[in-house]
Backbone as a ProteinNet text record, in pm:
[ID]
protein_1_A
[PRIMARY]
XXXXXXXXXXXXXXXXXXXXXXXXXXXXXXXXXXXXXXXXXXXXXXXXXXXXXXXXXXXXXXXXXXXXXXXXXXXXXXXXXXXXXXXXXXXXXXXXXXXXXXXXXXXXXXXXXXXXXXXXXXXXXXXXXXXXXXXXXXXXXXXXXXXXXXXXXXXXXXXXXXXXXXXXXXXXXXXXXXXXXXX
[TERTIARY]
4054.6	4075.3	4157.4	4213.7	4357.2	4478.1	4494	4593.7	4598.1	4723.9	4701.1	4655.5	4718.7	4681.8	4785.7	4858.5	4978.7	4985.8	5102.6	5099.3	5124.4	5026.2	5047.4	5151	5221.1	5356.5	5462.5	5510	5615.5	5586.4	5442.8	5430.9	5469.1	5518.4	5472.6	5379.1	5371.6	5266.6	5230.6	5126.1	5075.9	5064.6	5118.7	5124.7	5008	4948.2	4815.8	4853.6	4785.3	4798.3	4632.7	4526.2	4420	4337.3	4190.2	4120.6	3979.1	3875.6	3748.2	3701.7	3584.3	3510.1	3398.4	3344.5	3265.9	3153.4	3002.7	2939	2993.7	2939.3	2927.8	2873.1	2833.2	2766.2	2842.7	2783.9	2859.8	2787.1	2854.4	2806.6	2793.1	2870.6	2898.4	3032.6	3047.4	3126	3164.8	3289.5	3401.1	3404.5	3354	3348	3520.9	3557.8	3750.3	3717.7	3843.3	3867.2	4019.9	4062.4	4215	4235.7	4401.4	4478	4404.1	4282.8	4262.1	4185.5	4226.1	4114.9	4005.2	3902.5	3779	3779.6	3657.9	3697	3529.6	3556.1	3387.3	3415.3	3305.5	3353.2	3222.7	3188.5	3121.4	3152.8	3026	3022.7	3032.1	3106.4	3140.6	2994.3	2907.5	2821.7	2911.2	2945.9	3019.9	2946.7	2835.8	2770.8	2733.7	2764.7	2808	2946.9	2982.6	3117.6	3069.3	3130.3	3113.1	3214.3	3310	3423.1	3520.8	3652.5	3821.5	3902.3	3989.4	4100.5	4228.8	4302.5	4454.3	4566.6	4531.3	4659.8	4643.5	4748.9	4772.8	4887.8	4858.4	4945.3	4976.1	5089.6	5082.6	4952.3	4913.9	4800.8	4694.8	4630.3	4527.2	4531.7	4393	4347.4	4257.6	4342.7	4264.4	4176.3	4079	3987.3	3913.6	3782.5	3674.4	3603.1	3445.8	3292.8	3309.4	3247.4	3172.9	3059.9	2954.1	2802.9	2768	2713.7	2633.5	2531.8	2492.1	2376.6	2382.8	2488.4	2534.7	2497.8	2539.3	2518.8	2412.1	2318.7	2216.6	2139.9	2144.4	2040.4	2079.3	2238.5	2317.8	2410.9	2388.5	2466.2	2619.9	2737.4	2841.8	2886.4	2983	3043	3170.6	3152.7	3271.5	3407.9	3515.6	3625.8	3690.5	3736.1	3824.8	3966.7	4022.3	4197.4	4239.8	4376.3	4447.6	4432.8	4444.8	4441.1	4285.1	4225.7	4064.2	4009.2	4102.3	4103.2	4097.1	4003.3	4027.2	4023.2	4088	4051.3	3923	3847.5	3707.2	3621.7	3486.9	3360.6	3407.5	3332.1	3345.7	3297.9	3246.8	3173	3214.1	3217.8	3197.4	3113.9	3104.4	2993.5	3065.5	2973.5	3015.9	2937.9	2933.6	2828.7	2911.6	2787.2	2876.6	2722.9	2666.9	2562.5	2490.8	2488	2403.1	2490.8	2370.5	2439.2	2429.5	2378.2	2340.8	2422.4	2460.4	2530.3	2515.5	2580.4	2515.7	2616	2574	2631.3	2701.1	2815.2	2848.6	2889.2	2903	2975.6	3166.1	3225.4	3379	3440.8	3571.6	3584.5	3744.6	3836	3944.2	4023.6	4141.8	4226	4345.9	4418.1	4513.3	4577.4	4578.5	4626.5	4781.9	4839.8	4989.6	5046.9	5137.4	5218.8	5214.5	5203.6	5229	5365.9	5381.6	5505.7	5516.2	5424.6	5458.1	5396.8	5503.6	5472.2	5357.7	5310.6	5231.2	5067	5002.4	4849.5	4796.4	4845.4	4804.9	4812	4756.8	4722	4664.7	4573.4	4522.8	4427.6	4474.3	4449.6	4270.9	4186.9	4050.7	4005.7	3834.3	3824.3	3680.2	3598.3	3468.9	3418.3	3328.8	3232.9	3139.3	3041.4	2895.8	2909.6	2776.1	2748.9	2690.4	2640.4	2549.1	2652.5	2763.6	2914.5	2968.1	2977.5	3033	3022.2	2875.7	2808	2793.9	2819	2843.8	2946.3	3020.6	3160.1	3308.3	3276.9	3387.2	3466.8	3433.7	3484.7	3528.7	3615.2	3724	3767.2	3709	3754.4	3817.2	3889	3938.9	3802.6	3833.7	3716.7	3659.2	3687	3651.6	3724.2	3825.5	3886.1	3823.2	3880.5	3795.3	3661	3630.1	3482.9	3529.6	3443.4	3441.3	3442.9	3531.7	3514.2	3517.3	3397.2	3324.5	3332.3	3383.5	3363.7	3323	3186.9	3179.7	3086.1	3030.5	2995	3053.2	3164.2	3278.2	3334.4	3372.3	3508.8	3647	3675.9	3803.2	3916	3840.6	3970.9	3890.3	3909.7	3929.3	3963.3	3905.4	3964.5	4083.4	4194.7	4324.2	4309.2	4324.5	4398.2	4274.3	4317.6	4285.4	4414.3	4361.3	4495.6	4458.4	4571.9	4541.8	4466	4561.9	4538.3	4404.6	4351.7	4254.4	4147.9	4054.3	3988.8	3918.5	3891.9	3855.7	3857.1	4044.3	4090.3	4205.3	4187.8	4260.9	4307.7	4325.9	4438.8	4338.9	4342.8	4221.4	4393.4	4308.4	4458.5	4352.7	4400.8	4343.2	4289.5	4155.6	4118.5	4208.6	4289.6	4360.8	4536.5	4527.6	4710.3	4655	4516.4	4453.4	4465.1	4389.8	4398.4	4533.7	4614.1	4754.6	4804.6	4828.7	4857.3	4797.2	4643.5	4591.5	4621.3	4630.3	4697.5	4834.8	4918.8	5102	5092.3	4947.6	4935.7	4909
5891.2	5828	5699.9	5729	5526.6	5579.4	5733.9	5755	5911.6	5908.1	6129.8	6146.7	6320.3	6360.2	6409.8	6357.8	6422.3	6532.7	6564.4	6722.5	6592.5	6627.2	6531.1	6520.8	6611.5	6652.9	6586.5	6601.5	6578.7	6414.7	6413.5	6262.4	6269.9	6375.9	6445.4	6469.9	6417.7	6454.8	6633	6668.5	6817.4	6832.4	6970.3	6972.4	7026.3	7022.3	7049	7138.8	7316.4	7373.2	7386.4	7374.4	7398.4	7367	7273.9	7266.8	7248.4	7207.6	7148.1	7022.4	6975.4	6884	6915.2	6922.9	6953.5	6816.8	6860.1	6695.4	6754.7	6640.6	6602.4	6506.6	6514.6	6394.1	6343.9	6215.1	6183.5	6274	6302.5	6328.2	6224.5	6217.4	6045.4	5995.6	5889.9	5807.9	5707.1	5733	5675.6	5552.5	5458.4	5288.8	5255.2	5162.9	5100.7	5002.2	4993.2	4874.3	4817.3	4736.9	4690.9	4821	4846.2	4953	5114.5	5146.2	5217.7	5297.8	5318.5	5354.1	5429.9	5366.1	5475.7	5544	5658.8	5753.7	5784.4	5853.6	5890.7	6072.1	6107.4	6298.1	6314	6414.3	6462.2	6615.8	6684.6	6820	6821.2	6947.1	6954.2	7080.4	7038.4	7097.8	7222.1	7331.4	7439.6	7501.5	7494.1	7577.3	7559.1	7436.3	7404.4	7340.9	7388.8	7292.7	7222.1	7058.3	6953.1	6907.2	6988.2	6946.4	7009.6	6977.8	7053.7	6932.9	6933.5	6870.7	6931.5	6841.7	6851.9	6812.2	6682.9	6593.8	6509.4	6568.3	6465.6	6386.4	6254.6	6149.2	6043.7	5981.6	5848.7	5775.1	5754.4	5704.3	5722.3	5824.7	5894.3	6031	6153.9	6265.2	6283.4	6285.2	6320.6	6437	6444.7	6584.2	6501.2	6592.3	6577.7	6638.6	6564.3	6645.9	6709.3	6843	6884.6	6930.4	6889	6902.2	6793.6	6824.4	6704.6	6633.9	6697.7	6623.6	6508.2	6505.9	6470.5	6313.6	6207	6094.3	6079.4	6173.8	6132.4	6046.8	5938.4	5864.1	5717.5	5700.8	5590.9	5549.1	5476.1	5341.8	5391.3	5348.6	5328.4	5173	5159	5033.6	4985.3	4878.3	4837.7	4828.2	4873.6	4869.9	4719.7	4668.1	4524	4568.5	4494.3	4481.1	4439.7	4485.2	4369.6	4225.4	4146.7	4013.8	3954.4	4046.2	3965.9	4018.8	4044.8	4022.6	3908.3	3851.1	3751.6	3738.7	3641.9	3655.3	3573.4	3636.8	3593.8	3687.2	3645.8	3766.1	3908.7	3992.1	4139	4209.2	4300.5	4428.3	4561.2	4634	4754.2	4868.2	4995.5	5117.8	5203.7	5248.7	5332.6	5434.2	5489.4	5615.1	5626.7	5569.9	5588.8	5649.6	5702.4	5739	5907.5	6025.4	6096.1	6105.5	6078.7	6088.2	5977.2	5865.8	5739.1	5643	5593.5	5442.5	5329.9	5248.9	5146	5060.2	4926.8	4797.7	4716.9	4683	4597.2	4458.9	4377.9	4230	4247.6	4255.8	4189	4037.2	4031.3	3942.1	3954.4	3947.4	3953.2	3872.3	3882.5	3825.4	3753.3	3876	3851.9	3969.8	3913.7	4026.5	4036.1	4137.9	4145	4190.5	4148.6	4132.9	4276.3	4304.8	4424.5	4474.3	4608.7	4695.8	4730.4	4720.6	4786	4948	5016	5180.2	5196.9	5153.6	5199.4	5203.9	5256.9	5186	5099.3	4987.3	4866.8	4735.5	4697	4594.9	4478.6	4505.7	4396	4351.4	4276.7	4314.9	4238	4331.6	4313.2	4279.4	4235.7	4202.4	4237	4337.4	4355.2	4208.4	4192.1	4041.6	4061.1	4241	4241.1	4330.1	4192.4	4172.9	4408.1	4424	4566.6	4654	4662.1	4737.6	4756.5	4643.3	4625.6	4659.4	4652.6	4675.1	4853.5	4915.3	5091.6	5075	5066.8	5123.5	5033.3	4854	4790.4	4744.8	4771.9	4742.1	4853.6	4882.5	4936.4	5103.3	5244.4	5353.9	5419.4	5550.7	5651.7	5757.6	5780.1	5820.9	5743.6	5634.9	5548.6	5496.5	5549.6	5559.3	5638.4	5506.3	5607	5526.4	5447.7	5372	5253	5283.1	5153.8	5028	4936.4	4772.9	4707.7	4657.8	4568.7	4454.1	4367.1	4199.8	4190.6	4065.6	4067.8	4122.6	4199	4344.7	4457	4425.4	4547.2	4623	4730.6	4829.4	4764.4	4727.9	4643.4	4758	4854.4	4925.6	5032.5	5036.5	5136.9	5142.6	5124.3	5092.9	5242.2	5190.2	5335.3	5285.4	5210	5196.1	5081.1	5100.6	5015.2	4930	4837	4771.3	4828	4902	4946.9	4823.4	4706.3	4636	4544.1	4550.3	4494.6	4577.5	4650.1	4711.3	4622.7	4508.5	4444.7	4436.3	4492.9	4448	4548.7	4567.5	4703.2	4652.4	4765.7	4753.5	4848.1	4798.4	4837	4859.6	4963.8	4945.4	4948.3	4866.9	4844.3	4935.5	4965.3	5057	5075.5	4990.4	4965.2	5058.3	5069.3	5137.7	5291.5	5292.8	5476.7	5523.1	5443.9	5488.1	5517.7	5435.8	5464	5575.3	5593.7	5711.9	5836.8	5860.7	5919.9	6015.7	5924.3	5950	5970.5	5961.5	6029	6167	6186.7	6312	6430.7
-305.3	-434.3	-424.6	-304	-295.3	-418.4	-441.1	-517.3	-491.3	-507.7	-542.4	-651.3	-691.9	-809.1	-851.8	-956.3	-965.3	-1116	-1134.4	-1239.3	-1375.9	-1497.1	-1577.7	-1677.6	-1696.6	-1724.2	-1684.6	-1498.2	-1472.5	-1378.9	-1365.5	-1311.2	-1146	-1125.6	-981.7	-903.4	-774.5	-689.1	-641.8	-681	-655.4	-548.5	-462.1	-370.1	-303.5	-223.8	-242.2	-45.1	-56.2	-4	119.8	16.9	71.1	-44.3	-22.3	-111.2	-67.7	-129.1	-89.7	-170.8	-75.8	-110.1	-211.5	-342.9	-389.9	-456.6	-485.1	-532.6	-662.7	-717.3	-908.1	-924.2	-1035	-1106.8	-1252.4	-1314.8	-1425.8	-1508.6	-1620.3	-1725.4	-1847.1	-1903	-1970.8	-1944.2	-2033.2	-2022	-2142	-2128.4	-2286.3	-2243.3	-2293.2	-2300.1	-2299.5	-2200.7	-2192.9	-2318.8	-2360.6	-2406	-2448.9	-2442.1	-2470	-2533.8	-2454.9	-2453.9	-2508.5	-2489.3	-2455	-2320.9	-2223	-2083.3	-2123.9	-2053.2	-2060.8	-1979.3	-1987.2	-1905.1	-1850.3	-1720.5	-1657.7	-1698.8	-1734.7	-1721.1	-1647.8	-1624.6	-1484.3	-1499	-1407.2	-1378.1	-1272.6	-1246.7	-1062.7	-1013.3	-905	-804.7	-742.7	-787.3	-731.3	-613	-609.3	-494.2	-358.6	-321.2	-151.4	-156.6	-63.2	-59.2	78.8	43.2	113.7	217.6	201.1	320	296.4	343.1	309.6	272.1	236.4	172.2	235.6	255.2	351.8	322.1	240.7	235.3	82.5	-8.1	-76	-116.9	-89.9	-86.6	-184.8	-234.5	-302.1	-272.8	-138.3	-104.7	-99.2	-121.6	-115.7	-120.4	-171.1	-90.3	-4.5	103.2	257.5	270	326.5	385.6	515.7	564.5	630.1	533.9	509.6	524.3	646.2	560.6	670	674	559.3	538.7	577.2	742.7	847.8	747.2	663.9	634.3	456.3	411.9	324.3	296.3	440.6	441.7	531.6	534.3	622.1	627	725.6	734.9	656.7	593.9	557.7	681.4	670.4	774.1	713.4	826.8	842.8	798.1	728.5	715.4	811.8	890.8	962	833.3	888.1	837.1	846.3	743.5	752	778	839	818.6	686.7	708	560.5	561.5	682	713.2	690.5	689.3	660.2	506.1	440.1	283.2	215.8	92.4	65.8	-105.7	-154.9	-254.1	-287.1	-422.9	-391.6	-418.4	-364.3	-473.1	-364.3	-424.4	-370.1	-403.4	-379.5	-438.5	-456.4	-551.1	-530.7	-563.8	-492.6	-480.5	-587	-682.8	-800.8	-889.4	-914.3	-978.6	-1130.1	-1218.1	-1348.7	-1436.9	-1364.5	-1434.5	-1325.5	-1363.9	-1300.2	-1133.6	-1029.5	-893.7	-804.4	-924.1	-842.9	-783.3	-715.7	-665.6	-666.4	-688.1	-751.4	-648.7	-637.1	-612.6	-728.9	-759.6	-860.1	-838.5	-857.2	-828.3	-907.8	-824.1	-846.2	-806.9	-839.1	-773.1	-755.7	-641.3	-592.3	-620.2	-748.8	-780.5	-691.5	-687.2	-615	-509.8	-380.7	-241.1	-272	-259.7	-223.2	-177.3	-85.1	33.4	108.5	214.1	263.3	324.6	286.1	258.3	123	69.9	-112.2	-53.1	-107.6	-136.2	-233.2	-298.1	-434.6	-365.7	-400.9	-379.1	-478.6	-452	-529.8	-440.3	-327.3	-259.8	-301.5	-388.4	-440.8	-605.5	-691.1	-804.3	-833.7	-928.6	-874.1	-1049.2	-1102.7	-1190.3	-1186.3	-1257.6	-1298.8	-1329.3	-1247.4	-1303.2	-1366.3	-1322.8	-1300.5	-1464.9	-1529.6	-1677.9	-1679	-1609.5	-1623.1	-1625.7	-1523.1	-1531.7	-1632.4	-1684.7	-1790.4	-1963.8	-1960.5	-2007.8	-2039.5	-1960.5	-1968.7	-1970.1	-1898.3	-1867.2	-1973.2	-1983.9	-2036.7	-1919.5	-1813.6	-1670.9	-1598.7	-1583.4	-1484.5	-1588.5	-1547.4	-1611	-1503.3	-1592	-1560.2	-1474.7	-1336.4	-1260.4	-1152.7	-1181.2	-1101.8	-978.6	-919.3	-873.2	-724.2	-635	-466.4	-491.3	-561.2	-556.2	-440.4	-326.8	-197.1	-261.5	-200.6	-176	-122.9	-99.5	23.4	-49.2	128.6	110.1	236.4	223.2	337	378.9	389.9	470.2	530.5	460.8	536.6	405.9	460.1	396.3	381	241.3	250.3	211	71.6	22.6	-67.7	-210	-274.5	-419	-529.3	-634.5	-691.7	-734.3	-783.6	-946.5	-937.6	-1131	-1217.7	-1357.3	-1444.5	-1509.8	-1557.7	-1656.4	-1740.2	-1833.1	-1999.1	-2102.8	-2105	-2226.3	-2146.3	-2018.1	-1979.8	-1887.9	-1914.7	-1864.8	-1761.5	-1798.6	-1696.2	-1534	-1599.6	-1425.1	-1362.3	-1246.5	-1210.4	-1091.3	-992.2	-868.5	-770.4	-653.3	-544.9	-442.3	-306.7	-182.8	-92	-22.8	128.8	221.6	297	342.8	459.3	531.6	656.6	595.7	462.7	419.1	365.5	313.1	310.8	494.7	538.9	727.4	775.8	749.3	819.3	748.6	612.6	554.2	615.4	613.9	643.3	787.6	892.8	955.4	1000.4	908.1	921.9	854.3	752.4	680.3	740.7
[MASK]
+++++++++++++++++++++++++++++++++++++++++++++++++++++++++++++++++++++++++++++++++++++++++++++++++++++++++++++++++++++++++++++++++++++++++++++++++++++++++++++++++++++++++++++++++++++++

């Protein structure tokens, strides 16, 4: 997700003992708009489980797949560093409909500085008129949707702006990896 999951109460990170990977699909979806977030809802696929879950972090929730056949027959994306971030067009992979994925057009505001604790690396902006168009830009759910520049894996969208759905906060695929691994 490029965020945990924390208890919505105390704003605490859940400690997470043992879990799984399960699919879903959207179900619908609450249109954003100034100061209110939209939201994706979705049904969860209970009857295979798709992997385990290990670690959850400020930075992410970690697991493995482990249904070999899940991404079958999809290509791997080379991973970018932080340093080959740019600001500028960008894309991201998103399912706001059913189980489909889609390509969207973004575009990369602004990178910032590394050593921030938060997962918020870099602040991002829905361009693509069709995104927008369902969603209002940037919802609740959407979160853990890939972003590619380039042809590469840059990061990860975590947040929305409230009073701007437009535009949210992505973290670097290179600060989920390092986390990932201290987890």
């Amino acid at each position: 997700l490029g965020h945990g999951i924390s208890d919505a109460d105390t704003g605490q990170l859940m400690e997470l003992h043992e879990g799984s990977i399960m699919g879903s699909s959207v179900a619908g979806v609450k249109k954003g708009q100034s100061g209110e977030p939209g939201e994706l809802t979705g049904q969860f696929d209970l009857s295979q489980n798709q992997g385990v879950l290990y670690s959850n972090t400020g930075k992410g929730i970690f697991g493995q797949i482990t249904n070999e056949t899940l991404y079958e027959g999809e290509q791997a994306l080379e991973i970018a560093t932080n340093a080959e971030i740019r600001e500028g067009k960008a894309h991201i992979i998103s399912n706001v409909q059913g189980i489909e994925r889609q390509e969207y057009e973004i575009e990369i505001l602004k990178i910032y500085p590394d050593g921030d604790e938060s997962s918020r690396d870099m602040m991002i902006r829905v361009t693509d008129p069709d995104l927008i168009s369902v969603t209002g830009g940037i919802v609740q759910g959407m979160s853990g949707s890939p972003i590619i520049q380039n042809g590469k894996l840059i990061g990860a969208v975590t947040h929305v702006l409230i009073n701007d759905p437009l535009k949210g906060y992505g973290i670097g695929i290179e600060n989920m990896i390092s986390e990932a691994i201290a987890s």
